[in-house]
MARVEXLUM-718931 format. One record per residue (C-alpha): residue in one letter; residue number from 1; y, z negated, x negated. Coordinates in Angstrom, 3 decimals. Each point is the difference from the previous one (the first is absolute). Layout:
REM MARVEXLUM-718931
<a; NUM; <Y; Z; X>>
...
REM end
This chain:
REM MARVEXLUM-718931
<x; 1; <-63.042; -15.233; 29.172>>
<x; 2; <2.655; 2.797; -1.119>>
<x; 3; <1.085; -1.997; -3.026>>
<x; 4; <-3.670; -0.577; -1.441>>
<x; 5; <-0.329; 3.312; -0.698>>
<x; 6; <-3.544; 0.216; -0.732>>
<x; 7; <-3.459; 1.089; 1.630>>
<x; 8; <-0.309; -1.515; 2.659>>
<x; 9; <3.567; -0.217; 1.138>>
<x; 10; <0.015; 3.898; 0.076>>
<x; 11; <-2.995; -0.154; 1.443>>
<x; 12; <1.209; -2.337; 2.690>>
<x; 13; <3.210; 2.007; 0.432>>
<x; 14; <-1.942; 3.303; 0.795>>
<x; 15; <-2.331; -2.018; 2.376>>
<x; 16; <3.013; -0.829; 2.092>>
<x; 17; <1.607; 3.359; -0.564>>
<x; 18; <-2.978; 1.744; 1.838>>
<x; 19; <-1.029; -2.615; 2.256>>
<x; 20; <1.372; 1.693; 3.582>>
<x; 21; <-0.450; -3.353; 1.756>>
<x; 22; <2.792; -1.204; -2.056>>
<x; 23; <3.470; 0.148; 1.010>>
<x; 24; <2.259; 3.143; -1.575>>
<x; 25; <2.455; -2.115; -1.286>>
<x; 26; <-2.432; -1.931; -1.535>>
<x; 27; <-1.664; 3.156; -1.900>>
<x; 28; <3.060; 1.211; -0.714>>
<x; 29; <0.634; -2.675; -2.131>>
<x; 30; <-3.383; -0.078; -1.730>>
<x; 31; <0.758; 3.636; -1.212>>
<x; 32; <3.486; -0.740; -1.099>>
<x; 33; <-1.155; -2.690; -1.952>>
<x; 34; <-3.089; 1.872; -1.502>>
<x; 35; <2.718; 2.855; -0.918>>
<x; 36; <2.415; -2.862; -1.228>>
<x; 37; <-3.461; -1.669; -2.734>>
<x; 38; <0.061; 3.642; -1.642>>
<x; 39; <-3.593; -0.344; -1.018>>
<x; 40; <-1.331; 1.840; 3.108>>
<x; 41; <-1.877; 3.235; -0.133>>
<x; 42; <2.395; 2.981; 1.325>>
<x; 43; <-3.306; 1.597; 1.728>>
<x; 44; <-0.191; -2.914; 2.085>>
<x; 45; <3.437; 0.380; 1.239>>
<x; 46; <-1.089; 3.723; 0.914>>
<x; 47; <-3.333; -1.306; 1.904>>
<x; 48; <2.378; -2.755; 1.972>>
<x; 49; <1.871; 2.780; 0.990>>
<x; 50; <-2.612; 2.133; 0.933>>
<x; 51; <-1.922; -2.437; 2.116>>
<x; 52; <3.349; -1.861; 1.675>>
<x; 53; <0.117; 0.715; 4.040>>
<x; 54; <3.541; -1.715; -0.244>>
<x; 55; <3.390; 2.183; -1.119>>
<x; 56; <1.338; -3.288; -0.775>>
<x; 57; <-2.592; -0.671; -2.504>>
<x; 58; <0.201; 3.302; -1.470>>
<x; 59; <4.175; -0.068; -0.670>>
<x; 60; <-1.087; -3.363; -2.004>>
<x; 61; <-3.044; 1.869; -2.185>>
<x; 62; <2.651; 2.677; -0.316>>
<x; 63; <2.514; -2.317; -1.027>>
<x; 64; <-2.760; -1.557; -2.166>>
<x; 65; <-0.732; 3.295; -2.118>>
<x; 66; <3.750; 0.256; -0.739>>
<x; 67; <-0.184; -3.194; -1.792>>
<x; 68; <-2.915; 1.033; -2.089>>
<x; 69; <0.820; 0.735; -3.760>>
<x; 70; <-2.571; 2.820; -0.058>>
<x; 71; <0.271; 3.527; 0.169>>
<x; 72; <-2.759; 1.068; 2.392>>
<x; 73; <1.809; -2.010; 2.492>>
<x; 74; <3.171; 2.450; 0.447>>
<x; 75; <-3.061; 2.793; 0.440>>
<x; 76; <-1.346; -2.128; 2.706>>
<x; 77; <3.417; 0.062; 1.609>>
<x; 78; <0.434; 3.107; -0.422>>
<x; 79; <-3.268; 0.899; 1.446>>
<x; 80; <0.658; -2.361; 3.009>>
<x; 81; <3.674; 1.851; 0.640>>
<x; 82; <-1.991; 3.368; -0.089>>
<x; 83; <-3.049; -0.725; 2.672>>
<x; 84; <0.909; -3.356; 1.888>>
<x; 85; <0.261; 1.655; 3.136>>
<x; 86; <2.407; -2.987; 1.473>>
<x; 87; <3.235; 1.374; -0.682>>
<x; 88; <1.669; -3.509; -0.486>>
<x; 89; <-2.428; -0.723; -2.780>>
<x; 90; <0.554; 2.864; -1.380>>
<x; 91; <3.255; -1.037; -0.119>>
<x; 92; <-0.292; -3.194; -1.731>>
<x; 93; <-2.180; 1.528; -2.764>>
<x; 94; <2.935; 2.020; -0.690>>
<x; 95; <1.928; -2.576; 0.488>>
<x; 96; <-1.227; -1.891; -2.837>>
<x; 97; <-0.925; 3.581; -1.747>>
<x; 98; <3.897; -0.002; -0.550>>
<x; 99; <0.106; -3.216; -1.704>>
<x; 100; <-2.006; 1.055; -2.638>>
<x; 101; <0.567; 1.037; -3.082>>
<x; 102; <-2.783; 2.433; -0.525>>
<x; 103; <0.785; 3.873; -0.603>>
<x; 104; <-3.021; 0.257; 2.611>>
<x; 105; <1.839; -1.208; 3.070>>
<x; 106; <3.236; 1.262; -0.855>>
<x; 107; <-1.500; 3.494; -0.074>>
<x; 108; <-2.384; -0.695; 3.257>>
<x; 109; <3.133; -0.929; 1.510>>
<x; 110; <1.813; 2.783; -1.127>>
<x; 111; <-2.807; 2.399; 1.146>>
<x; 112; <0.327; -1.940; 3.785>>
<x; 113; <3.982; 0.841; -0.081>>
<x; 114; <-0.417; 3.141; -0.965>>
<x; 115; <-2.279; 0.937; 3.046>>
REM end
């Protein structure tokens, strides 16, 4: 499904992403693979965030908007490092904050050090 890379494939790759009765290794690869098709909608990365129960899903979504080649996901990150209150995803978002190149993380990174 990841390398048809149309409609329905994303569609079926988000089905299994969300689907709880799945197993998390199983989900975690639907959302690497939806990161990995680069047609996927940054928001929905966000909302699988949002709604996942499991940490170990979440690491992958953050993993996921690393990968993205769009701007709005390093705010997301940086949004997520700011307010998850899970300290060790807060630490992967910054984590993968300080693989960017963006100006944006290296100065919300900056502003965390300099606390």
């Amino acid at each position: 499904m990841s390398q048809r890379s149309n409609d329905a494939s994303r569609s079926w790759l988000l089905d299994v992403a969300q689907n709880g009765s799945e197993s998390i290794e199983l989900r975690k690869n639907a959302v690497f693979w939806l990161s990995q098709m680069g047609e996927y909608e940054r928001s929905q990365f966000k909302d699988l965030y949002r709604d996942a129960k499991e940490v170990e899903l979440k690491e992958q979504v953050l993993f996921a908007l690393s990968q993205l080649d769009d701007p709005d996901a390093v705010a997301d990150l940086i949004e997520i490092a700011r307010n998850e209150t899970n300290a060790d995803l807060r630490k992967n978002a910054m984590f993968w904050l300080g693989q960017s190149s963006d100006p944006r993380a290296a100065e919300f990174l900056a502003e965390v050090i300099g606390r």
